[in-house]
N, C-alpha and C positions, 0 to 999 in steps of 0.2 A: 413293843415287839422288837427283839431283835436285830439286827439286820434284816430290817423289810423292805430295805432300797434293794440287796443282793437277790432276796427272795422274790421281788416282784419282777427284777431283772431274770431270773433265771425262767419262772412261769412264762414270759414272753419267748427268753428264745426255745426253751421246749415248744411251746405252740407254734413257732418257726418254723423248726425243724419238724415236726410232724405233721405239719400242713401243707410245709414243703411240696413233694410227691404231689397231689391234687394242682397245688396251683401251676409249676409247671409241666402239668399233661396238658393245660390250657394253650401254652407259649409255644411256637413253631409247628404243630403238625394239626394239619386239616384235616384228617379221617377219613370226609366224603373225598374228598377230590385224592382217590388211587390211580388214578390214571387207566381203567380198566378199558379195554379197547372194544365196544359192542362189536357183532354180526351186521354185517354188510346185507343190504338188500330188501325187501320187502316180506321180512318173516316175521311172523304171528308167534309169541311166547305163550305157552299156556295160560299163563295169567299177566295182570299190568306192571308195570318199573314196581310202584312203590311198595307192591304186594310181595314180591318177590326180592327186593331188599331185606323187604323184613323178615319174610316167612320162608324163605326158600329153602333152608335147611330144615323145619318144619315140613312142610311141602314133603319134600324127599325122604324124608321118615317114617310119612303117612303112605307114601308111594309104598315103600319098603315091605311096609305090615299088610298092604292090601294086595301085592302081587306076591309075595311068599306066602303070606299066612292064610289068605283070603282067597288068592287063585284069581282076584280082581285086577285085569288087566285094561281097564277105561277110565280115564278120567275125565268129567264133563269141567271145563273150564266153567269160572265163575263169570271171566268179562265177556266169555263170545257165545257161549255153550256149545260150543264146540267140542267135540269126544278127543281124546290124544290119546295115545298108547302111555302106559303107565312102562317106561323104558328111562334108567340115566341115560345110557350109553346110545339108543335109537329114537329117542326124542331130544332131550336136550342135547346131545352131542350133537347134532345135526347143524344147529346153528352156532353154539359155545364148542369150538371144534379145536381152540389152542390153550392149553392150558395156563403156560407162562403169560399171556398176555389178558384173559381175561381172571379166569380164578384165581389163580396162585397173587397176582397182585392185589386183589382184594383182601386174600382171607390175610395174607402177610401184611398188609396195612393194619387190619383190625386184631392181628395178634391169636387167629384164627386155626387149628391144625387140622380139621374134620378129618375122616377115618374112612371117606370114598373111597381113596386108593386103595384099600388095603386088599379088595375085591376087583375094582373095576379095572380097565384099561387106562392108564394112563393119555390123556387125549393130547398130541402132539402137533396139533391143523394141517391145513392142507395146504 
């Protein structure tokens, strides 16, 4: 074959360079650790941390189709069965009251742009 030293040289650094991207999203930035600022005080979220990490824009989606579409305004929590008002802005706003400090630095960590605002109130705390 060839020049199979230059070829076998060139197959390496392409696999470099196109692996590149992956390996350093690994190096410098922590994901979890946003610096997100919780609610102060003894308040009950509709559901637990890690359910609401995960699912929270799910969540709000379902919220969405069952109080416009549906006229369903209750939702029975899964951790406490507790009923809540199916409300962004009169449920969760209540305790997530600043935006720059708890949303916006998370979704901005995760590269995140959701399309709340484009309706709601922008929340500015108290």
């Amino acid at each position: 074959m060839y020049n199979a030293k230059g070829v076998i040289i060139g197959i390496i650094v392409f696999v470099i360079i196109f692996a590149s991207p992956f390996w350093l999203s690994w190096i410098g930035t922590d994901y979890t650790k946003t610096g997100v600022v919780l609610p102060q005080g003894e308040k009950q979220c509709v559901e637990d941390t890690e359910f609401m990490r995960a699912n929270h824009m799910r969540l709000l989606d379902e919220w969405r189709d069952q109080a416009l579409r549906e006229e369903n305004r209750a939702y029975v929590s899964h951790l406490s069965g507790k009923t809540f008002v199916i409300s962004l802005q009169n449920t969760c706003m209540k305790c997530h009251n600043n935006y720059a400090s708890f949303c916006e630095k998370c979704h901005v960590a995760n590269s995140v742009y959701p399309y709340c605002w484009t309706c709601h109130i922008l929340p500015e705390g108290k």
